[in-house]
C-alpha positions in Angstrom: -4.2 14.7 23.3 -2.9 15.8 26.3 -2.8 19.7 27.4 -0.4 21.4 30.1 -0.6 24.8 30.7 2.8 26.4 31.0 4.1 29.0 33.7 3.4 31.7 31.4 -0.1 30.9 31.2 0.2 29.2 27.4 -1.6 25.8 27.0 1.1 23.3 25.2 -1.1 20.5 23.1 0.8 17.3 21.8 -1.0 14.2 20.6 1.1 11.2 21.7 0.0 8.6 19.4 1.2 11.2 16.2 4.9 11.6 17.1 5.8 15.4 17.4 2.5 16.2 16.1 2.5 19.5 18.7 0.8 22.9 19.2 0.1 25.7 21.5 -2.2 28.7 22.4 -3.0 31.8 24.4 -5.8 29.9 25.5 -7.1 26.0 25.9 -9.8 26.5 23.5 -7.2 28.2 20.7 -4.3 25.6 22.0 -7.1 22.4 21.1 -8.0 24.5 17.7 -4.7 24.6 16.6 -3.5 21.0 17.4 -6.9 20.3 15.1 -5.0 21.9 12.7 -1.5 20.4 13.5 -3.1 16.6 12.8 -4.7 17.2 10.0 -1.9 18.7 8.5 0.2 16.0 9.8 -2.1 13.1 8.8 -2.0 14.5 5.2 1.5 14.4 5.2 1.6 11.2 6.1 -0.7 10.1 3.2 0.6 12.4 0.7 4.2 10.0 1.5 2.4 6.8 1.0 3.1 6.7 5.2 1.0 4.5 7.3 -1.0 6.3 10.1 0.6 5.3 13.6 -1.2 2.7 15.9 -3.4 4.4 19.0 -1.4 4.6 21.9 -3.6 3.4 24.7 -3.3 5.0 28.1 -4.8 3.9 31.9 -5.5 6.4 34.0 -4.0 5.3 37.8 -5.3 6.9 41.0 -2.9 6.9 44.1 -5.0 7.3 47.6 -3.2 9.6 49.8 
């Protein structure tokens, strides 16, 4: 999941690995309980369609020295 907090002060959540599987709260602990919410409702639409689940994306974290 990855979580950005917007100029407003709203945290945006989307999970890259389920494609526009997305959410968003007041707060990071209401934005990362509400994209809880967001896959399981998506991951049980995806089985209630016969739809396989999506491979992991894999990501690398890179440091840059400055």
């Amino acid at each position: 999941m990855i979580v950005e907090q917007d100029e407003d002060g709203v945290f945006a959540v989307h999970c890259p690995s389920l494609p526009g599987c997305i959410s968003q709260g007041r707060t990071r602990d209401e934005a990362l309980s509400n994209i809880r919410e967001a896959i399981a409702g998506y991951l049980k639409s995806l089985e209630k369609h016969q739809e396989p689940i999506p491979p992991p994306i894999s990501e690398e974290i890179v440091e840059v020295a400055v």
